[in-house]
N, C-alpha and C positions, 0 to 999 in steps of 0.2 A: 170170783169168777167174772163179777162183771167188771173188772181191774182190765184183765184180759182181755175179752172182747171190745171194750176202751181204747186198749189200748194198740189191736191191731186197726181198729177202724180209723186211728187217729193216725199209724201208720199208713192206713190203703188210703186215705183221703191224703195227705201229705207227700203221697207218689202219686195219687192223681194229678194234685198241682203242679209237683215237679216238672210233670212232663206236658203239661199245657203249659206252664211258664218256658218250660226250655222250647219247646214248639211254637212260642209266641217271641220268646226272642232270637229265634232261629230265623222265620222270617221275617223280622225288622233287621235283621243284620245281614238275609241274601240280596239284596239292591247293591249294600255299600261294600259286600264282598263280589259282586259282578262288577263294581264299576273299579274296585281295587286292580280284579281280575285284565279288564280293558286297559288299565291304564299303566297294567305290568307288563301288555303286549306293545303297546305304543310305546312305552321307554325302550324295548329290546331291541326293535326294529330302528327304532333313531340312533340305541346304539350300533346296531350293524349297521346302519348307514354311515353312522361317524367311522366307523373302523376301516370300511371300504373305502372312505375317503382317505385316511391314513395309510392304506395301505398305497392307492395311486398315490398320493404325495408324496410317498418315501422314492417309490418306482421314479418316478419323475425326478428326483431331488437325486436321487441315482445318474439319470442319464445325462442330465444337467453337470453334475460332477464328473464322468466323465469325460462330455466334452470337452469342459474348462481342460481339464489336464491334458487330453490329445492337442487341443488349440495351446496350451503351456509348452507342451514337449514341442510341438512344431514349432513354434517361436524362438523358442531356445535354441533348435535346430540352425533354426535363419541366420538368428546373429551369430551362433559361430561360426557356422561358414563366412557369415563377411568378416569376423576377426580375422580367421585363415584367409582370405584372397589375398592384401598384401604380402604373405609370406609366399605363397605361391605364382605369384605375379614375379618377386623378386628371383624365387628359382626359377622362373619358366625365363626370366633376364639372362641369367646368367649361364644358362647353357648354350654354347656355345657350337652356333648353326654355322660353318661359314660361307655359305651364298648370302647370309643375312647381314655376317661381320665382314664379308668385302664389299659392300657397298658403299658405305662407310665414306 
């Protein structure tokens, strides 16, 4: 019998310790789980910052490209038409006005 009571006493003393040792490293570990804690909100927000930056850099990198291309397209526009003036210089020649061609 007194195996028993042995050995429940040896049980409630060894769940007392438990739980002052889990109680004792519970708080030695809430500091370095608050500053964890802080320091998972500061990375979140730096990431959202980065992202928001990304996101104007894309926007911007967007309207950037489209100007190039309108400034492209219009330039392109340009020089064909001066291809074209000589051929059209030469038709607007050769029609044949004549108050122009009796001057002559």
């Amino acid at each position: 019998m007194y195996i028993v009571y042995a050995s429940l006493i040896l049980i409630a003393a060894s769940m007392i310790f438990l739980g002052i040792y889990a109680f004792k490293t519970y708080k030695d570990a809430k500091p370095a789980i608050e500053k964890l804690n802080a320091i998972s909100t500061v990375m979140q927000l730096k990431a959202d910052q980065i992202k928001s930056g990304v996101d104007e850099l894309t926007s911007t990198q967007q309207e950037i490209q489209k100007d190039i291309d309108y400034k492209k397209q219009t330039f392109n526009n340009t020089i064909s038409a001066v291809k074209e003036t000589p051929k059209k210089i030469k038709k607007w020649w050769n029609i044949k006005i004549p108050f122009i061609h009796q001057i002559k």
